[in-house]
C-alpha positions as a printed NumPy array, in Angstrom:
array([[192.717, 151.124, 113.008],
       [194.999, 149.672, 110.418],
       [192.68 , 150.012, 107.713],
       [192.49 , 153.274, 108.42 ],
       [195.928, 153.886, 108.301],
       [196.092, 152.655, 105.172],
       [193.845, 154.557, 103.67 ],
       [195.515, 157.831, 105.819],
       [198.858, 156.498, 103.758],
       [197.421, 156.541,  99.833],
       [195.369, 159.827, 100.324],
       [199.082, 161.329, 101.49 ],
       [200.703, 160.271,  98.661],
       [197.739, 159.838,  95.917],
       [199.775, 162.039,  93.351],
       [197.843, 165.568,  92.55 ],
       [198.354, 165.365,  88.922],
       [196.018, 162.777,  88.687],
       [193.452, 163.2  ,  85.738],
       [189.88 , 161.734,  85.044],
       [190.435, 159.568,  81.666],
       [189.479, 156.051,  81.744],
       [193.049, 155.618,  81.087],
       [195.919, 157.065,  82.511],
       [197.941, 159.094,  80.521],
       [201.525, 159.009,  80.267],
       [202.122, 161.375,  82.41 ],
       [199.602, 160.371,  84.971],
       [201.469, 156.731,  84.765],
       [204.57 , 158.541,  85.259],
       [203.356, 160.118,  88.376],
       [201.766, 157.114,  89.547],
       [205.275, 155.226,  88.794],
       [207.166, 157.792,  91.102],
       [204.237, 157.872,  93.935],
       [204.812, 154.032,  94.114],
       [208.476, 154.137,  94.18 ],
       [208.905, 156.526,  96.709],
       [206.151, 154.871,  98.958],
       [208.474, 151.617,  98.49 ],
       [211.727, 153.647,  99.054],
       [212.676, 154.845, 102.452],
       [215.366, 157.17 , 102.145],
       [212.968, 158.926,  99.114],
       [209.568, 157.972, 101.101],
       [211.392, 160.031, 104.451],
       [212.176, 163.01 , 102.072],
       [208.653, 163.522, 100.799],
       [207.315, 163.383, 104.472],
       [209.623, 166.193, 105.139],
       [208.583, 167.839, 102.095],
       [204.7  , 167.28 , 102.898],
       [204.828, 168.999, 106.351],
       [202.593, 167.799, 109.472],
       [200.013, 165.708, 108.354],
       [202.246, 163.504, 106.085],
       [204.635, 163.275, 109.258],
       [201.55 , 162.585, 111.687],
       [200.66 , 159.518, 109.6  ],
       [204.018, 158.411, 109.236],
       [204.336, 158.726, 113.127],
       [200.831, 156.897, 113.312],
       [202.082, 154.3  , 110.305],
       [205.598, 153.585, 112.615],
       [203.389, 153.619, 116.061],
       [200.815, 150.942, 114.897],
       [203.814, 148.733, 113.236],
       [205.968, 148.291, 115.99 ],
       [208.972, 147.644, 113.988],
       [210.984, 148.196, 111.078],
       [209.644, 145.377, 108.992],
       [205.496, 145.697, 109.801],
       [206.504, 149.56 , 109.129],
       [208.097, 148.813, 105.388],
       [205.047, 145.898, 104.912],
       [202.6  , 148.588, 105.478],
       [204.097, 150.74 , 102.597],
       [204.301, 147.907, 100.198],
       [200.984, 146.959, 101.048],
       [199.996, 151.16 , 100.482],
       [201.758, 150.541,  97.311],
       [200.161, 147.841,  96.024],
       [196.578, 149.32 ,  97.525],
       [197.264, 152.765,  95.754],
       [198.579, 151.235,  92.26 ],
       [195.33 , 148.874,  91.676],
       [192.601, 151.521,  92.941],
       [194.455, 154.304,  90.397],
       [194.517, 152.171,  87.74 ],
       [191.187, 150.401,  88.2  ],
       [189.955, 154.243,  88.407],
       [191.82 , 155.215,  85.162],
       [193.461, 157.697,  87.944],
       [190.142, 159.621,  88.087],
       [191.07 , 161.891,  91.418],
       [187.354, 162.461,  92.277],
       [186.6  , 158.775,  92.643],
       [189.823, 158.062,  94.205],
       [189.045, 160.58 ,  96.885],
       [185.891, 159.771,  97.374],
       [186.608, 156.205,  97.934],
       [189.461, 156.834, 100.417],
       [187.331, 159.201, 101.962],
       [184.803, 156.794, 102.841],
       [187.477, 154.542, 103.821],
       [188.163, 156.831, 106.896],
       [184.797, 156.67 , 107.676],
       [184.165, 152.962, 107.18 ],
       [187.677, 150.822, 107.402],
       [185.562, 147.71 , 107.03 ],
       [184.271, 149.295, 103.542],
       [187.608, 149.847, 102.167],
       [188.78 , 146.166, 103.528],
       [186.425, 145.068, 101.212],
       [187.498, 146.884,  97.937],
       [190.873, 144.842,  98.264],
       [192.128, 142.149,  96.474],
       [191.919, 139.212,  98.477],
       [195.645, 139.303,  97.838],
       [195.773, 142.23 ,  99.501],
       [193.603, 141.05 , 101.919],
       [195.446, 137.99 , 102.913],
       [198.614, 140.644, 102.835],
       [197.016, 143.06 , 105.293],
       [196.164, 139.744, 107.757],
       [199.395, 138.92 , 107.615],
       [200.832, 141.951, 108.584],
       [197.779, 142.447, 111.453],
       [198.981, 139.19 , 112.942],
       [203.065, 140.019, 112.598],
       [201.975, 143.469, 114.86 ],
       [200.006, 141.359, 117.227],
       [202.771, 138.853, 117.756],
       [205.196, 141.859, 118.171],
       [202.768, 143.48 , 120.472],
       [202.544, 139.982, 122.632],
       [206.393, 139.731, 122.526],
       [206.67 , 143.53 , 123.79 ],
       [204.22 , 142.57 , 126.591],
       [205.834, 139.365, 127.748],
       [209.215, 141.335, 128.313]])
């Protein structure tokens, strides 16, 4: 489920000016720079959920649901961040094969686990067990 949401996050926010160079271009590393900024920014992250409508709001709703609390809920974006920056890049910001891939990723969580860094791997643990030990402390009170 949290791989999923993941992958829910950086389709929301993959920026639609996205070209298909092996490089980006400057503009494309513009809009990557301002994706990742407002995904890392919550006052300018909460204005362009607003600004996407329902679905952007649904995943935020499932993103702050499956986090439990403030802090899982801002890991989870820095970890989107991180996520969305490498796979653009590593794509030369090609939007076909960044759609397809997070496509798949709905369909197969375990696939897209796998196309992390084991960096981001070790991140996304880390944040799995912080939920769990929220969810534990929730249940013992």
């Amino acid at each position: 489920m949290f791989k999923f949401s993941l992958s829910i996050l950086i389709v929301l926010f993959l920026p639609p000016s996205m070209g298909y160079s092996a490089e980006l271009s400057s503009s494309e590393q513009i809009a990557l720079e301002q994706t990742l900024s407002m995904l890392t920014n919550p006052a300018a992250r909460s204005q362009a959920i607003e600004s996407l409508g329902s679905s952007a709001k649904s995943a935020d709703s499932s993103a702050k649901s499956l986090a439990i609390n403030e802090a899982n809920y801002e890991k989870i974006y820095q970890l989107t961040s991180k996520i969305l920056q490498r796979i653009v890049q590593k794509n030369g910001g090609d939007i076909t094969k960044l759609t397809q891939i997070l496509s798949e990723a709905k369909s197969n969580p375990t696939a897209f686990a796998n196309l992390m860094s084991p960096d981001e791997r070790k991140a996304l643990s880390a944040i799995a067990l912080d939920i769990e030990k929220s969810q534990n402390s929730l249940s013992i009170n």
